[in-house]
C-alpha positions as CSV (number, residue, x, y, z in Angstrom):
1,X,64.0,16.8,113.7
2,X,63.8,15.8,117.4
3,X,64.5,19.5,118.6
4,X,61.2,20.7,117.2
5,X,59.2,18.0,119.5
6,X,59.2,17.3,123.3
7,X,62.4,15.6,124.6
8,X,63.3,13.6,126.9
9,X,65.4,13.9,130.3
10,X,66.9,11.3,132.4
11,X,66.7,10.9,136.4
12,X,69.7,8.8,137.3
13,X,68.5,5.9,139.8
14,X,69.7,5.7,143.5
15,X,72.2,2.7,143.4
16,X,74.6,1.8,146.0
17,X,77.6,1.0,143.3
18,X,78.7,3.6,141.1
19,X,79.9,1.3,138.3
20,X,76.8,-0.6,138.5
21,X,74.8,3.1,138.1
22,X,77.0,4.4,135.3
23,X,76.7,0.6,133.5
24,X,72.7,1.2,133.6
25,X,73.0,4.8,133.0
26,X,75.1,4.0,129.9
27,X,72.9,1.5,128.6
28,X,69.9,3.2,128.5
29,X,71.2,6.4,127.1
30,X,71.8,3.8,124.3
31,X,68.6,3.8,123.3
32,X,68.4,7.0,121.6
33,X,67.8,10.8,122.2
34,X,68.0,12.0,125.4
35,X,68.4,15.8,126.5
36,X,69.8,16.1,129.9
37,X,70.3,13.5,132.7
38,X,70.0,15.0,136.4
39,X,72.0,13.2,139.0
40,X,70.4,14.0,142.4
41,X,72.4,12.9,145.8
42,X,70.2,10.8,147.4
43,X,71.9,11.4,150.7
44,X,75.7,10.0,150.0
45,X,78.1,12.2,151.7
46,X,80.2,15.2,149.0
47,X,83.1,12.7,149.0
48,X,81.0,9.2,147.6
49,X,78.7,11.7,145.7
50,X,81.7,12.9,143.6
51,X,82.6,9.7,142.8
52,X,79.4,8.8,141.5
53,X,79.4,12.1,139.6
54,X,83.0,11.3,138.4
55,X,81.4,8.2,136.7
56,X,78.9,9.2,135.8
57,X,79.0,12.7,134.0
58,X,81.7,11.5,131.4
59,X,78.9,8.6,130.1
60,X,76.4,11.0,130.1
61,X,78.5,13.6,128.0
62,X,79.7,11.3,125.7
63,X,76.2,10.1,124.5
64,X,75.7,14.3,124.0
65,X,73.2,14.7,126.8
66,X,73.6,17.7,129.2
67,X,74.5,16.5,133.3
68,X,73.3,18.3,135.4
69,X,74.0,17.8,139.0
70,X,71.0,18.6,141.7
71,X,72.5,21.3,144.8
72,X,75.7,20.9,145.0
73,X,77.4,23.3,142.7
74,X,80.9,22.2,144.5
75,X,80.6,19.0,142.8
76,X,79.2,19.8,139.9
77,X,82.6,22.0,139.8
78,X,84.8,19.1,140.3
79,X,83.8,17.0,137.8
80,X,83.1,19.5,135.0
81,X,79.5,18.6,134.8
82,X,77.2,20.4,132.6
83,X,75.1,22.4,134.7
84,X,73.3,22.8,137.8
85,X,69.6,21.8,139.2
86,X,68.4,24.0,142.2
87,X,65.8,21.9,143.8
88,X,65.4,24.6,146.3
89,X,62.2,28.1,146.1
90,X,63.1,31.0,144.2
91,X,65.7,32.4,146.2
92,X,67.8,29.4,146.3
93,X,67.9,29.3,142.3
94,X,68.5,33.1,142.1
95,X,71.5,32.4,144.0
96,X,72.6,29.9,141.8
97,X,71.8,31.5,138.9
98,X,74.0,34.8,139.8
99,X,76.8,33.1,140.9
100,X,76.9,30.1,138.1
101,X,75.3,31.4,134.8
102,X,76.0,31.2,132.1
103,X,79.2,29.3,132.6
104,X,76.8,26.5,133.7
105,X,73.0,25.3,132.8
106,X,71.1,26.8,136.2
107,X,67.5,25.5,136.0
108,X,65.4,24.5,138.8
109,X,61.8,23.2,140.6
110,X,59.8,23.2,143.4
111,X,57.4,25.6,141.6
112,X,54.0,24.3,143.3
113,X,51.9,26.9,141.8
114,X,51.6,29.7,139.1
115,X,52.9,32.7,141.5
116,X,56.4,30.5,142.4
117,X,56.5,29.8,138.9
118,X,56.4,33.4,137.8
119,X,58.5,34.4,141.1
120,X,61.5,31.8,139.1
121,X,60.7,33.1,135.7
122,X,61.5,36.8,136.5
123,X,65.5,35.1,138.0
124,X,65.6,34.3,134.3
125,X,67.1,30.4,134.6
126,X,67.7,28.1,132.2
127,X,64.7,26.0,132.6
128,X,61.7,25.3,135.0
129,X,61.0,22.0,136.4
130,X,57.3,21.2,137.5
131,X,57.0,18.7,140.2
132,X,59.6,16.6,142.0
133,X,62.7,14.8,141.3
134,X,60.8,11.7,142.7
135,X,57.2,12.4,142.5
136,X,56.8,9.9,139.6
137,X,54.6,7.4,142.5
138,X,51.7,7.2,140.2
139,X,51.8,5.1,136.9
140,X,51.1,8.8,135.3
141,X,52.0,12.7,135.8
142,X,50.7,14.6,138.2
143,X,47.5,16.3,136.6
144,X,48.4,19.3,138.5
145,X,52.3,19.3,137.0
146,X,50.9,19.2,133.4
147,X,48.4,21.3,133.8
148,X,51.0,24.5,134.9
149,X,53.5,23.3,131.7
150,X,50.5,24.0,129.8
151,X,50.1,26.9,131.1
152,X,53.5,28.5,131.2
153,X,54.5,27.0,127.6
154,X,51.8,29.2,126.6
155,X,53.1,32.1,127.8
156,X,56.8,31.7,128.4
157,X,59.9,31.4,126.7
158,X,61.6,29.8,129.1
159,X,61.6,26.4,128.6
160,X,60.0,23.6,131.3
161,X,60.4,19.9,132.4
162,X,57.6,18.4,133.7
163,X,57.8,15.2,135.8
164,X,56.4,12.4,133.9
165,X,55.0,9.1,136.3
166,X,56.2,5.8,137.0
167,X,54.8,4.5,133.2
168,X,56.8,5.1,129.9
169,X,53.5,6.3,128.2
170,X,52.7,9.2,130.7
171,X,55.7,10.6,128.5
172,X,53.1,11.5,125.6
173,X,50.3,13.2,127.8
174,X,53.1,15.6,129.1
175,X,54.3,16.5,125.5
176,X,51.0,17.0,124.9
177,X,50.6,20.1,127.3
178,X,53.7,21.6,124.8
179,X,56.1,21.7,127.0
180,X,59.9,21.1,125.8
181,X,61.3,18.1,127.7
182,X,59.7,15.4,130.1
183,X,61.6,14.1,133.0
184,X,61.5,10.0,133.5
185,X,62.7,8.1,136.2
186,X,61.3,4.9,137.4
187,X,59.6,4.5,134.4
188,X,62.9,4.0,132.5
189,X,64.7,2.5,135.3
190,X,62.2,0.1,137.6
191,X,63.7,-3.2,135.2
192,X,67.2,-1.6,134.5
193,X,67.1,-4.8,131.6
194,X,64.7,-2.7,129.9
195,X,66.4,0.9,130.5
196,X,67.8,0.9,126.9
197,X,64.1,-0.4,124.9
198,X,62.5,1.9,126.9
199,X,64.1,5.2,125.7
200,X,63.7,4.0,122.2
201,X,59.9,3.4,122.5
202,X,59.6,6.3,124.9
203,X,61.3,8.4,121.6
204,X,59.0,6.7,118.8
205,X,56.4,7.8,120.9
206,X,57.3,10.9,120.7
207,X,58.5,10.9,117.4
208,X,54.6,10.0,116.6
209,X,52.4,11.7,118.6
210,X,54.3,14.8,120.5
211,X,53.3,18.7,119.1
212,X,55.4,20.0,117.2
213,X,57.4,23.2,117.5
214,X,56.7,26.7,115.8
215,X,60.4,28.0,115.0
């Protein structure tokens, strides 16, 4: 009964080769349940960021995760990903949301405090991210980041991702606050070797200790 607990979400690594990313993508998404992967840019140019895309969406797909591509709905187009992440303020994901919903996932972050939080709650997205795509700098979550998923889990339907930290175990404080899914990045990735164990202790973690959902 995973979907009645936290889940976990994927940040694709910034790796030079594509078919070395997709190889370490693939692998760890071997290690059991994993929601959505988000596939930022990291700066490559449209053209070497599709092809990166083109890899890696189809891996992602195939182990039934959700990809979702960060800003750049043109790509995301092209290589029939699953949805879109806006890391953009409120008006950048209302945007988004109008032109791309519901054909794709439209979720997004950057909410730094209650009042942008509420601001992207009324655009109605998909999801809310608390914190950034590479804040995990600190072995665990940012206090503040867990403290507003606890807070809008609460009170909201809308579901929320909170950034977990550079540590596997951080995953468990943020399923603690109650919110649905917990973003990794570096802490699954830093020893790519290890990508694939750490999803599966990341999930028995969660299997064990995460709240558990009212229906």
């Amino acid at each position: 009964m995973i979907d009645n607990r936290c889940r976990l979400v994927l940040i694709v690594p910034d790796m030079a080769d594509p078919a070395e990313r997709a190889e370490v993508l693939g692998n760890a998404l071997r290690g059991g349940d994993v929601a959505s992967v988000i596939i930022p840019q990291y700066g490559l140019d449209d053209t070497v960021f599709q092809k990166h895309a083109e890899m890696l969406v189809p891996v992602i797909q195939e182990a039934g995760a959700a990809a979702l591509v960060v800003d750049n709905s043109r790509v995301a187009g092209r290589v029939k990903a699953d949805g879109l992440h806006v890391s953009g303020n409120a008006e950048a994901l209302a945007e988004a949301v109008e032109k791309h919903a519901p054909k794709l996932i439209v979720g997004g972050g950057n909410a730094m405090d209650r009042h942008h939080a509420l601001e992207m709650g009324e655009i109605q997205p998909d999801y809310i991210f608390f914190g950034k795509l590479d804040g995990d700098i600190k072995p665990e979550a940012h206090s503040k980041n867990v403290a507003l998923g606890e807070w809008w889990s609460s009170m909201i339907e809308i579901p929320a991702i909170v950034m977990g930290g550079a540590d596997p175990s951080s995953a468990v404080v943020v399923a603690e606050s109650g919110v649905e899914f917990v973003a990794l990045g570096k802490a699954v990735f830093a020893d790519p070797a290890q990508a694939a164990a750490i999803v599966t202790r990341v999930n028995a973690e969660l299997d064990e200790k995460a709240p558990r959902f009212e229906d």
